[in-house]
C-alpha positions as CSV (number, residue, x, y, z in Angstrom):
1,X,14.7,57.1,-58.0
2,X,14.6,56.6,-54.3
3,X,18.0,56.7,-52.2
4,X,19.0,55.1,-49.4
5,X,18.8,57.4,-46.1
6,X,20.1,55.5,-43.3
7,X,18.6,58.1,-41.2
8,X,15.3,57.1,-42.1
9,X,15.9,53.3,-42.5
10,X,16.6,52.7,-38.7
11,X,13.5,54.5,-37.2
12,X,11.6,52.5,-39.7
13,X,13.6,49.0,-38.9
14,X,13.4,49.6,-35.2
15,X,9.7,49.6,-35.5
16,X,9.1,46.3,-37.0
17,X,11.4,44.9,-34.4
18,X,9.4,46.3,-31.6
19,X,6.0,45.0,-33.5
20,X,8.0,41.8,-34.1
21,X,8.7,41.5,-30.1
22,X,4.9,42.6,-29.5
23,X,3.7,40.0,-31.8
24,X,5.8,37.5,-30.4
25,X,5.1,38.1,-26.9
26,X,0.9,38.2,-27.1
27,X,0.8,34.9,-29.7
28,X,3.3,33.0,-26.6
29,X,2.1,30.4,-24.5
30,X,-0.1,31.9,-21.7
31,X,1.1,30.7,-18.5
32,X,-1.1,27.2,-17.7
33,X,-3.1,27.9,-14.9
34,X,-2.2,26.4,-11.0
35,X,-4.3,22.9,-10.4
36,X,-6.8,24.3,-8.6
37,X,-8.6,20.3,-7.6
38,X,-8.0,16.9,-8.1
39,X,-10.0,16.9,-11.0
40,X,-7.7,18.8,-13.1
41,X,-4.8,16.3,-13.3
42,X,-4.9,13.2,-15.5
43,X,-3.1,10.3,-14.4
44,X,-2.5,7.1,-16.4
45,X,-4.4,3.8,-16.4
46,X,-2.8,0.3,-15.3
47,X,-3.4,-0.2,-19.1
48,X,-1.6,2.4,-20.4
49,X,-4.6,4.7,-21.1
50,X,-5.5,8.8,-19.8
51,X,-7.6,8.4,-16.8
52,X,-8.9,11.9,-16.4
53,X,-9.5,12.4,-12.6
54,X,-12.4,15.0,-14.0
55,X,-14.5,11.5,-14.6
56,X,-14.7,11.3,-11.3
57,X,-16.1,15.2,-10.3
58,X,-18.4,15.6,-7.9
59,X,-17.1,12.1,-6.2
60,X,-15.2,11.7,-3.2
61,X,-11.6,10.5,-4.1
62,X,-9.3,8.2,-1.3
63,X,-5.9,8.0,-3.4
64,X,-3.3,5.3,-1.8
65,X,0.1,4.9,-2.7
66,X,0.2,0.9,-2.7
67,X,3.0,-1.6,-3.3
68,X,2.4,-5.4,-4.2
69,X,5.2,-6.6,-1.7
70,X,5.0,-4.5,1.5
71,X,4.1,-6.1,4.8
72,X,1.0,-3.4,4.5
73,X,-0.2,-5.2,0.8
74,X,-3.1,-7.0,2.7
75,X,-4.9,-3.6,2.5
76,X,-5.9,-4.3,-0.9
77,X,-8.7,-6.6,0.6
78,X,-9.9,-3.9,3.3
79,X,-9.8,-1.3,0.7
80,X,-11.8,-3.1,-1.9
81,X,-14.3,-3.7,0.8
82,X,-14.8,0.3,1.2
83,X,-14.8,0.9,-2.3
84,X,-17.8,-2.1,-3.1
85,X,-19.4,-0.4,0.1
86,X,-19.2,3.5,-0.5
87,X,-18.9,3.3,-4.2
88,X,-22.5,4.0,-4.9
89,X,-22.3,7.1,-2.3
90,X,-20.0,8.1,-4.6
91,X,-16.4,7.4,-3.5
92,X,-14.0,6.2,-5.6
93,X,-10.8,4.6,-4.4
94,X,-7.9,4.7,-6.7
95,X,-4.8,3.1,-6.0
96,X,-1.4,4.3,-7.7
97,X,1.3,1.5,-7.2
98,X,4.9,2.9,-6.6
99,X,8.3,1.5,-6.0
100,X,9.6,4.6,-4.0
101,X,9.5,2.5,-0.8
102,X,12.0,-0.4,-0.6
103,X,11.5,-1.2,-4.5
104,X,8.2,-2.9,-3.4
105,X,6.4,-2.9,-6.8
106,X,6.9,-5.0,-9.5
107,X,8.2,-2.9,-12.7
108,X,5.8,-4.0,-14.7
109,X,2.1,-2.5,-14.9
110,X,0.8,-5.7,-16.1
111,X,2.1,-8.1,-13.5
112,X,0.8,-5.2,-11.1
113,X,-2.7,-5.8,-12.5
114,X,-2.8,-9.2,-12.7
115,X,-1.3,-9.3,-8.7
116,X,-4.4,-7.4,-7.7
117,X,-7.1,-8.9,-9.6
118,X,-6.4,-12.6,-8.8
119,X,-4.6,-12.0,-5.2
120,X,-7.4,-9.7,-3.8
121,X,-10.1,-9.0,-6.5
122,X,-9.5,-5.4,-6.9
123,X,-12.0,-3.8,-9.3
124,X,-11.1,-0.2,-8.3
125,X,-9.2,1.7,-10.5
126,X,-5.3,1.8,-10.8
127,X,-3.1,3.8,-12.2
128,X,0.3,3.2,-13.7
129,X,3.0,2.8,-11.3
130,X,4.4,6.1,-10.8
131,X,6.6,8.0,-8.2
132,X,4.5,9.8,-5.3
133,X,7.5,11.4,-3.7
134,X,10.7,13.9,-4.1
135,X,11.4,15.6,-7.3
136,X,10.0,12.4,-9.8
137,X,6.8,12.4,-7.4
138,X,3.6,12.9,-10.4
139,X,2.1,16.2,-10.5
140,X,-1.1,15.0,-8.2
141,X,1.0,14.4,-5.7
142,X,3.5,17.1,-5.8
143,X,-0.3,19.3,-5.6
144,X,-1.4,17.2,-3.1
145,X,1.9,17.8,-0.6
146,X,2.0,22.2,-1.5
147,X,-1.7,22.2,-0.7
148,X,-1.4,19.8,2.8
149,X,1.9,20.1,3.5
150,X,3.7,17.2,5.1
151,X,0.7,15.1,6.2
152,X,0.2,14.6,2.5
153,X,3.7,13.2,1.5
154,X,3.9,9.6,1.9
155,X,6.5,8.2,4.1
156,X,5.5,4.3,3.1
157,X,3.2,2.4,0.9
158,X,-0.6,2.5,1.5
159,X,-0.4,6.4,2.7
160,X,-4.2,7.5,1.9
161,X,-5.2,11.0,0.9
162,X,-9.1,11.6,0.6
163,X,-10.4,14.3,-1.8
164,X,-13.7,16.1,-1.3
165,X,-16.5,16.3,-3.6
166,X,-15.1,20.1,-4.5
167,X,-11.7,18.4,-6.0
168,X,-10.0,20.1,-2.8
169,X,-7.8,17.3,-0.3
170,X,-9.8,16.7,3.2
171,X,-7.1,14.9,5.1
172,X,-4.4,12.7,5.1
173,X,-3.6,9.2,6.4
174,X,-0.5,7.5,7.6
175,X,0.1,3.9,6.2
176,X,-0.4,2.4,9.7
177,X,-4.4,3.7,9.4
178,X,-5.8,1.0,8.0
179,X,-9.2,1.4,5.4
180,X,-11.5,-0.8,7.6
181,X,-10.2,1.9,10.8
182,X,-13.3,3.7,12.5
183,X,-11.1,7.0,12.0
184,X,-10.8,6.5,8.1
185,X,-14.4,5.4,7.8
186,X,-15.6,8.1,9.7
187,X,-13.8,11.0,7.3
188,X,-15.1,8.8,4.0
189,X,-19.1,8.8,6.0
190,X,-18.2,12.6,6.4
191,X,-17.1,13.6,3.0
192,X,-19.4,11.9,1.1
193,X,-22.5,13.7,3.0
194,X,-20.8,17.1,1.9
195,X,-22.2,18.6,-0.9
């Protein structure tokens, strides 16, 4: 009959803690890897659904920060102009309504669709309204302000941030630049021959 030798035990106990802790540590999460473009964040639809920004790879993104009550709201017309014109170039204009400024957004997504469609026709897409600045700001736009800096961080509604083919942010455009400007057109002209 076999007795119990403490002596022995605790070597043998020790070892299937440290294989426990080994095991443990290699089956763990693996760290998710840094956004590296655009394309690896998914935002949400006006309607509530995923809208992969990976749909769009290979396309030349202009994200804007808009608001259905600002004085700069009229931009909606100028920017669904760009989008009907460049679209087949391949840009894509998507617009991401947020409150952040002055509480200038309704609160709810469907009034925010039906504002744009039957005030200005948009037929880009939208996403949910979501915060684009400070610690609440979406995790596109948090990416977008640690890889630009300060240029990239909206300080109003209709800020504008265009996205190369490669996923990778090309510049960044004040809410006072409007999308029919000869200095915004000629950046969309200019990413959109990159390849």
């Amino acid at each position: 009959m076999a007795t119990f030798r403490p002596d022995e035990e605790l070597p043998m106990r020790a070892h299937h803690l440290f294989a426990a802790a080994v095991l443990a540590l290699a089956t763990a999460a693996a760290p998710v890897p840094a956004p590296e473009s655009a394309y690896d964040f998914t935002m949400t639809a006006i309607d509530g659904t995923p809208m992969p920004l990976s749909q769009w790879k290979g396309r030349v993104l202009l994200v804007v920060n808009t608001a259905s009550f600002c004085g700069f709201t009229p931009q909606y017309e100028a920017l669904e102009k760009l989008s009907e014109t460049y679209k087949d170039k391949g840009l894509i204009v998507l617009g991401v309504p947020s409150g952040d400024f002055a509480g200038q957004e309704y609160d709810d997504n469907g009034k925010i669709k039906k504002f744009c469609e039957s005030k200005f026709g948009i037929k880009f897409p939208l996403a949910e309204k979501a915060s684009v600045i400070g610690p609440n700001a979406t995790p596109f736009y948090k990416w977008a302000s640690a890889a630009m800096g300060d240029a990239a961080v909206p300080k109003w509604n209709f800020h504008k941030i265009l996205i190369g083919r490669d996923g990778r942010p090309i510049a960044a455009f004040p809410s006072k630049v409007t999308p029919d400007s000869p200095l915004l057109a000629a950046a969309v002209v200019k990413a959109l021959a990159t390849n």
